[in-house]
FIROFI-158401 format. One line per 8 residues: number of its first residue (from 1); for each residue x, y, z of N, C-alpha, C. Coordinates in steps of 0.2 Angstrom, whole numbers, m for minus. Layout:
# FIROFI-158401
NUM = X Y Z X Y Z X Y Z; ...
# end
This chain:
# FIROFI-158401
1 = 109 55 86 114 53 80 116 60 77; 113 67 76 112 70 72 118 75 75; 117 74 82 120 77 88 128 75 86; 127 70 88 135 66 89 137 66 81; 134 67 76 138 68 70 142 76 68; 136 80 69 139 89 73 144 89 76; 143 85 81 150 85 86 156 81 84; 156 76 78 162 75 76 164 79 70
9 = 160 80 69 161 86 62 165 90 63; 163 93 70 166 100 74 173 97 76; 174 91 78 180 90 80 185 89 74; 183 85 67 187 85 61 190 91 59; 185 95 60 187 102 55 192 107 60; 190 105 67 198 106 73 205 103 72; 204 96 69 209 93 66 213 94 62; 207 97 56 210 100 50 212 105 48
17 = 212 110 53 215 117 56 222 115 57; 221 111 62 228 110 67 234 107 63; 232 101 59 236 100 54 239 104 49; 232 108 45 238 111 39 240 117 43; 238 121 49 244 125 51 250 123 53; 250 115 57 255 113 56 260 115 51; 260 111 45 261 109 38 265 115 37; 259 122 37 262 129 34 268 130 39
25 = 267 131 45 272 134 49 279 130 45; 279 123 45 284 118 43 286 121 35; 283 122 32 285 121 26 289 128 22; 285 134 30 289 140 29 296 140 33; 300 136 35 306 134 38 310 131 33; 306 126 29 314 123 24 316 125 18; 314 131 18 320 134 13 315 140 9; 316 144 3 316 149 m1 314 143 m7
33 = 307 143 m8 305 140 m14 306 144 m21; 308 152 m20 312 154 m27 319 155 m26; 322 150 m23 328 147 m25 326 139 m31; 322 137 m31 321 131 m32 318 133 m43; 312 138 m39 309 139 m46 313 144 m52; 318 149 m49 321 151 m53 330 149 m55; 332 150 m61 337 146 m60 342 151 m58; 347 145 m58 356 150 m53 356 158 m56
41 = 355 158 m64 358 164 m67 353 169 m67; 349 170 m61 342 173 m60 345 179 m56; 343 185 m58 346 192 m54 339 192 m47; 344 195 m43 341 197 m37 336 201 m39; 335 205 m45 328 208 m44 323 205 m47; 325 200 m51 320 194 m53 316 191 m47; 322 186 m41 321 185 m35 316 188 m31; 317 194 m30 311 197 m27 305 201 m28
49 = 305 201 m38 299 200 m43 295 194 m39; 298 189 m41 294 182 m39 291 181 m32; 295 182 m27 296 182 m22 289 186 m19; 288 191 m21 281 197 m21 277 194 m22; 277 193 m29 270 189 m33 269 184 m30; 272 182 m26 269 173 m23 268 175 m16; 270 180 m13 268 181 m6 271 181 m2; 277 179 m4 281 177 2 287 182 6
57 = 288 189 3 287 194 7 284 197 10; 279 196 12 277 195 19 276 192 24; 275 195 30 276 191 37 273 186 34; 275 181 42 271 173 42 264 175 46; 265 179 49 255 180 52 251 181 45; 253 186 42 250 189 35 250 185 31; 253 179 29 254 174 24 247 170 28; 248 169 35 245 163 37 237 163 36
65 = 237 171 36 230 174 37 227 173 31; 231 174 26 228 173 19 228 165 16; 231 162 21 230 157 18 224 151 23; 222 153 29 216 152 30 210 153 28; 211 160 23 205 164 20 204 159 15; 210 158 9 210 156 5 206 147 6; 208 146 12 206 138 13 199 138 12; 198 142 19 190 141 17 184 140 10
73 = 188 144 6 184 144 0 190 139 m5; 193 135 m3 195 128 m6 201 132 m10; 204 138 m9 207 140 m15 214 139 m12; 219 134 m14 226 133 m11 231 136 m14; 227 139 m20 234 144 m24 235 141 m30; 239 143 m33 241 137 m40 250 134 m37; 249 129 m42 256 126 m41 265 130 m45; 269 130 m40 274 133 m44 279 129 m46
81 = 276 123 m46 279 116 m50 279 116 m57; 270 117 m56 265 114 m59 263 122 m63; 266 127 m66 265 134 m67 257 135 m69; 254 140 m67 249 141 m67 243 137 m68; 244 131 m63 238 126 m62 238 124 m55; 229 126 m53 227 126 m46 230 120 m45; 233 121 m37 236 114 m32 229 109 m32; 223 110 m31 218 107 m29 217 103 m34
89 = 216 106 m40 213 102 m47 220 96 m47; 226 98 m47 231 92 m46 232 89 m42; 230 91 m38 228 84 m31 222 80 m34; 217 82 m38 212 78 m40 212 75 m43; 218 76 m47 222 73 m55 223 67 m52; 228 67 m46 231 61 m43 227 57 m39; 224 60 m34 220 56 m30 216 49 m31; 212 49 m39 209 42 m39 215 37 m41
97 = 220 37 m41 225 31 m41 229 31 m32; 229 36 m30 230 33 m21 221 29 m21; 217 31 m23 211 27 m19 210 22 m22; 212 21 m30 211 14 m32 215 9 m28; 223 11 m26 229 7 m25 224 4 m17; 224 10 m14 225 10 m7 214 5 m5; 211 6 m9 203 2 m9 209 m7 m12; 209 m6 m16 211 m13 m19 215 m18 m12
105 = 221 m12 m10 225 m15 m5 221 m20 1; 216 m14 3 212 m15 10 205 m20 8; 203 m22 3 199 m27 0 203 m34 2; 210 m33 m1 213 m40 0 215 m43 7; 214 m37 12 217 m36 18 210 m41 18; 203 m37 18 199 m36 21 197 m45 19; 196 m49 14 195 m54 11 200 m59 14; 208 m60 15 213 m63 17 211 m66 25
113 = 210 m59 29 213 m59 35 205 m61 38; 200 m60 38 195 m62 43 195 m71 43; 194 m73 36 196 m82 36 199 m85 39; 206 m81 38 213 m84 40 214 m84 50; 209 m80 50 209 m77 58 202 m79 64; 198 m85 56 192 m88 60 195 m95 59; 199 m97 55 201 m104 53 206 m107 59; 210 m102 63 215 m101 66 213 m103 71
121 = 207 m99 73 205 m99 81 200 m106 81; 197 m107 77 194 m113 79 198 m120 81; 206 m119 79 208 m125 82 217 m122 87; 213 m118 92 221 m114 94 226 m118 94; 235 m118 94 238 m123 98 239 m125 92; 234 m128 88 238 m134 83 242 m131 79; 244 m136 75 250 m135 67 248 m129 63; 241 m129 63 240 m123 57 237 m117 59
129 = 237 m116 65 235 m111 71 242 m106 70; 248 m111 73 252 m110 72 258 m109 66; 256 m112 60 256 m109 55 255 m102 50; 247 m102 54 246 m96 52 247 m89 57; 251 m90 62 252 m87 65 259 m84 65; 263 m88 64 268 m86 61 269 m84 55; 266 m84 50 265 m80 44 261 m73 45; 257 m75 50 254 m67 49 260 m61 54
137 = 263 m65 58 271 m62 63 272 m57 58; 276 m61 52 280 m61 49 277 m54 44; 273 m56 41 270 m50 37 269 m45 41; 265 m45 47 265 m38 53 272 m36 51; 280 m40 52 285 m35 55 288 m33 46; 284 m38 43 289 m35 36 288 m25 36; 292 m23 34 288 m15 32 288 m14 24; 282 m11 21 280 m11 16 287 m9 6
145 = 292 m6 11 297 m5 5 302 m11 5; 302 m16 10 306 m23 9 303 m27 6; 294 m27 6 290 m32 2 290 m29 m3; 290 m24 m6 290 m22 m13 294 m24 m15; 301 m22 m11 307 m25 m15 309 m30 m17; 306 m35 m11 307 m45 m12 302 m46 m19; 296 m42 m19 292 m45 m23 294 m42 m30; 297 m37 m33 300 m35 m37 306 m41 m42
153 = 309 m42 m34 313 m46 m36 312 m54 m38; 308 m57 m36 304 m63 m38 300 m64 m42; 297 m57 m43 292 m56 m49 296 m54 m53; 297 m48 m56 300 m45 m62 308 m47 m62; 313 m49 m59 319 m49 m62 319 m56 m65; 315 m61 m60 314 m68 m61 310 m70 m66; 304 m67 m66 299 m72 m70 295 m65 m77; 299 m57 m74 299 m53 m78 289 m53 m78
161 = 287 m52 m74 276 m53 m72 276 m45 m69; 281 m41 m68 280 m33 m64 277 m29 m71; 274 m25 m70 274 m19 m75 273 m12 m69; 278 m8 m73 277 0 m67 273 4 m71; 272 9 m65 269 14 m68 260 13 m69; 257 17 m73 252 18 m76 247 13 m80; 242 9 m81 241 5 m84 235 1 m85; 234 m7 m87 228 m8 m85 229 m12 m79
169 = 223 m15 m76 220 m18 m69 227 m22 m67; 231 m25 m72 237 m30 m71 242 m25 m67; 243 m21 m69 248 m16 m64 248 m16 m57; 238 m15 m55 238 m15 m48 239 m19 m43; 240 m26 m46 239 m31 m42 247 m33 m38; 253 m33 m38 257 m32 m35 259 m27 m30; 258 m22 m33 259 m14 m27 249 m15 m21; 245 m17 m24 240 m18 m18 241 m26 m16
177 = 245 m29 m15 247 m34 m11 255 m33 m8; 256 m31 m8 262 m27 m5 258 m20 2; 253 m17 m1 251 m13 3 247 m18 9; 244 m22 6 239 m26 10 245 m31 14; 250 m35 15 253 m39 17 253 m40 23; 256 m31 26 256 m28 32 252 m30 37; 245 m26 34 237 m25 36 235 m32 37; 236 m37 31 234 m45 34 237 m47 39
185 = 245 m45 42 245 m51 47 242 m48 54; 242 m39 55 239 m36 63 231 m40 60; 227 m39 55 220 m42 56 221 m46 57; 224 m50 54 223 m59 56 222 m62 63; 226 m58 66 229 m59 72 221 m57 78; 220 m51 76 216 m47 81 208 m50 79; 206 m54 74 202 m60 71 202 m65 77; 208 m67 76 212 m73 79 209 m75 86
193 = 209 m69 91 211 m67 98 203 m67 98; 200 m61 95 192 m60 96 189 m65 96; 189 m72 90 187 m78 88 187 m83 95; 195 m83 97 195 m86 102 191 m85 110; 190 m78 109 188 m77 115 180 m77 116; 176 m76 110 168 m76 109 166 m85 109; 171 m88 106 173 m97 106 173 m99 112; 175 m97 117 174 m99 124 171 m93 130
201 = 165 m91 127 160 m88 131 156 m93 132; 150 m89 138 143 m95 138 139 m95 133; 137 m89 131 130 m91 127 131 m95 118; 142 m97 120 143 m101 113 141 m108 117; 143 m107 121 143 m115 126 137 m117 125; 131 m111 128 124 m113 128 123 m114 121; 124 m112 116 121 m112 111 123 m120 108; 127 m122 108 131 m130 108 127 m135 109
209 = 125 m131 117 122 m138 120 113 m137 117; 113 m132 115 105 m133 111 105 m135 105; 111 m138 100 113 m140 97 113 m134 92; 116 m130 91 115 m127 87 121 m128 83; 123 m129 76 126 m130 72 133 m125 72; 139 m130 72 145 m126 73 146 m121 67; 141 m121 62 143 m116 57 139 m111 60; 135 m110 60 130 m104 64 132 m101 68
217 = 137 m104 71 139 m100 78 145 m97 77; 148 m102 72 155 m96 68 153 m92 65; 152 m93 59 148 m89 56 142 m83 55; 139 m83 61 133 m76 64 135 m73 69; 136 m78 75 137 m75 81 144 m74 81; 147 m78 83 156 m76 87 158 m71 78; 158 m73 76 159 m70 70 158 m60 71; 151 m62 70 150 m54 70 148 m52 77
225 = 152 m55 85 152 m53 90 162 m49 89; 164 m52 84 170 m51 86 173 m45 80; 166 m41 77 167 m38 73 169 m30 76; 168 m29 80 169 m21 83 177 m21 85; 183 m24 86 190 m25 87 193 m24 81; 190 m27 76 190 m30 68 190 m23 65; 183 m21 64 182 m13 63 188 m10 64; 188 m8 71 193 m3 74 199 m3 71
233 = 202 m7 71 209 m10 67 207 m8 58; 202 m11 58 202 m10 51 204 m1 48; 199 1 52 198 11 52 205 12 53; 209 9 57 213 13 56 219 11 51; 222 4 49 225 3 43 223 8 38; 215 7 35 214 11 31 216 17 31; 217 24 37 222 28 38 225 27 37; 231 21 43 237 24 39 239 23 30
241 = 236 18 29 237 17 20 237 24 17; 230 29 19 229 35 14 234 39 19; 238 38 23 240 44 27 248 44 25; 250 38 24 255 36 21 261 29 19; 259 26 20 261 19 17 260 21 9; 255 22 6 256 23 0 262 25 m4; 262 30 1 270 33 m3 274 29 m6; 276 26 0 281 19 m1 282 16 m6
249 = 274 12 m7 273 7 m13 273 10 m18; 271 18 m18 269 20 m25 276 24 m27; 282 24 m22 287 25 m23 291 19 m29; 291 13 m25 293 7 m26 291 4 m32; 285 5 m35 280 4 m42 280 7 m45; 283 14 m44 281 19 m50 274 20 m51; 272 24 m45 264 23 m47 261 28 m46; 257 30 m50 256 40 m50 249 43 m47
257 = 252 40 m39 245 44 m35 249 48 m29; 244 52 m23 245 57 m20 252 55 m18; 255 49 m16 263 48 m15 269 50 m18; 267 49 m24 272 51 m28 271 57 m30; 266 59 m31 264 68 m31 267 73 m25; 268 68 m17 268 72 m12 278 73 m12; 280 67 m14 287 65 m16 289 73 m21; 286 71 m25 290 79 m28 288 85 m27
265 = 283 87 m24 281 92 m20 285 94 m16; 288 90 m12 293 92 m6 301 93 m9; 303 89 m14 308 90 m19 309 96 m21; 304 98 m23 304 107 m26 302 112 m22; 299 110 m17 299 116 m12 293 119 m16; 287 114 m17 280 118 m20 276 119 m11; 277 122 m11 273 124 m4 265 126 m6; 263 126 m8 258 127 m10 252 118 m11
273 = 257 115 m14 254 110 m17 256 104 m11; 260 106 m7 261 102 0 256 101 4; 254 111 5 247 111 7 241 109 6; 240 107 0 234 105 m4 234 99 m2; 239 94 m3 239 86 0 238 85 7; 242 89 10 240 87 18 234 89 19; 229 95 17 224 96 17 219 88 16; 220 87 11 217 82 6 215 76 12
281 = 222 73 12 220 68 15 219 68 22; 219 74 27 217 76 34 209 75 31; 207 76 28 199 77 26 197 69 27; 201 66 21 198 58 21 200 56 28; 206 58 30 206 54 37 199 54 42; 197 63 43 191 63 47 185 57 44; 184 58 37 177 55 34 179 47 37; 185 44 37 187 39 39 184 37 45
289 = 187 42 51 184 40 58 178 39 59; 175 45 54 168 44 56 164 41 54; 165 36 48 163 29 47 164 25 51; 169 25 53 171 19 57 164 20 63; 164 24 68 159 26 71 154 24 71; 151 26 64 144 26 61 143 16 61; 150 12 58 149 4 57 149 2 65; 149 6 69 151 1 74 145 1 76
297 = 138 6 75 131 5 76 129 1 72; 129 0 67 126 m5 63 129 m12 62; 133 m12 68 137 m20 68 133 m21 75; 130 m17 79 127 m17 86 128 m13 88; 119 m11 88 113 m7 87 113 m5 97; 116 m7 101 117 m6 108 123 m2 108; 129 m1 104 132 3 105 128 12 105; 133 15 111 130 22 111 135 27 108
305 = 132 31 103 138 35 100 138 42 105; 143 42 109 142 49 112 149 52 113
# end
């Protein structure tokens, strides 16, 4: 275990390299960020005042270098958004509302779609198999900024129940069912299929004929036989929610986490603080995968983690 958690370790942090060099190389293409931070009637020796003190008169190797020195010890620079406030502390200003949004999301996914994907399968074929199966279609193909907008429009112009922005528990409940809608209908579905298939093995058969209670067999066995698919899927929804679905919704609600942070980062050509974010959540993605891992042992204790 100790093995295989070093060696995932060593791969995330290969991850995490690969990514923010990406990031940097990309972010040093789209444009001259002291065109942005100084205004029109800015003299050219202002321009490359500025332009010095932030570094960017120098090569791209020498920038790159100092900005992998700088990583290692967490230091991403300060923001030229955000004048004279480290990018990192701002990323942690915003971050617990992408986690609040995006946990609340994935609870309702999580709570929705296992029921609606053991209810399904126990009577394939029928009316409300098929019911629920086309409702879980239909949420899979919705994309996440058409559900905000239908719900916006149902709720807030019609019955005026939206509130944006910032605020108490009421706020979140529309933008994380929106994020979650998507996620319920791939789980439902991958519930759905698992269910049915552990439902007609032998040792459900045999456990039938020993009479063992049709709750029990849903319920302990096929259930948590059909947990490792579930899992799988699950790890990676949660991904993509912190990787980027968010955006969307917290676009769509006005809702002031890493989304909307990373939204105007890229508006202003804070390159700094672009950095900070894709850093950010490459990190939670790693810690992601490798829970998922770690649940797949303690769902069954026979998997080999290697």
């Amino acid at each position: 275990m100790g093995r295989y958690l070093g060696e995932r370790l060593l791969q995330g942090i290969i991850v995490i390299i690969g990514v923010s060099t990406l990031v940097f190389v990309i972010t040093r293409m789209i444009g001259d960020p002291v065109n942005f931070i100084l205004p029109l009637s800015a003299s050219q020796e202002q321009r490359d005042e500025l332009r010095t003190a932030l570094g960017f008169d120098r090569s791209i190797f020498s920038q790159f270098g100092s900005f992998i020195a700088d990583a290692v010890r967490l230091d991403f620079g300060d923001s030229t958004y955000f004048r004279n406030t480290d990018a990192l502390d701002i990323v942690f200003r915003f971050l617990p509302k992408t986690l609040q949004l995006v946990g609340a999301g994935m609870v309702v996914a999580l709570l929705v779609s296992v029921p609606l994907g053991a209810i399904a399968a126990l009577r394939p074929g029928k009316l409300l198999d098929k019911a629920l199966v086309t409702l879980s279609l239909i949420g899979l193909a919705s994309p996440q900024f058409f559900l905000g907008q239908v719900i916006l429009l149902l709720t807030s112009v019609r019955f005026n129940l939206v509130q944006f922005g910032n605020g108490p528990w009421t706020h979140l409940i529309f933008p994380a069912l929106t994020l979650a809608l998507p996620s319920i209908g791939r789980l439902t579905m991958v519930v759905r299929s698992a269910m049915i298939d552990e439902l007609n093995s032998q040792y459900v058969k045999a456990a039938t004929a020993k009479g063992v209670s049709r709750t029990r067999i849903v319920g302990v066995h096929a259930l948590r036989n059909s947990a490792i698919p579930f899992v799988t899927l699950y790890g990676w929804e949660l991904i993509r929610a912190l990787a980027g679905y968010t955006l969307v919704v917290e676009a769509v609600f006005d809702w002031p986490g890493l989304g909307d942070l990373a939204i105007l980062a890229i508006k202003e050509r804070d390159f700094y603080l672009i950095q900070t974010i894709v850093f950010v959540v490459a990190v939670m993605v790693v810690i992601v995968n490798i829970a998922v891992d770690l649940v797949y042992k303690l769902i069954d204790p026979r998997v080999r983690l290697a």
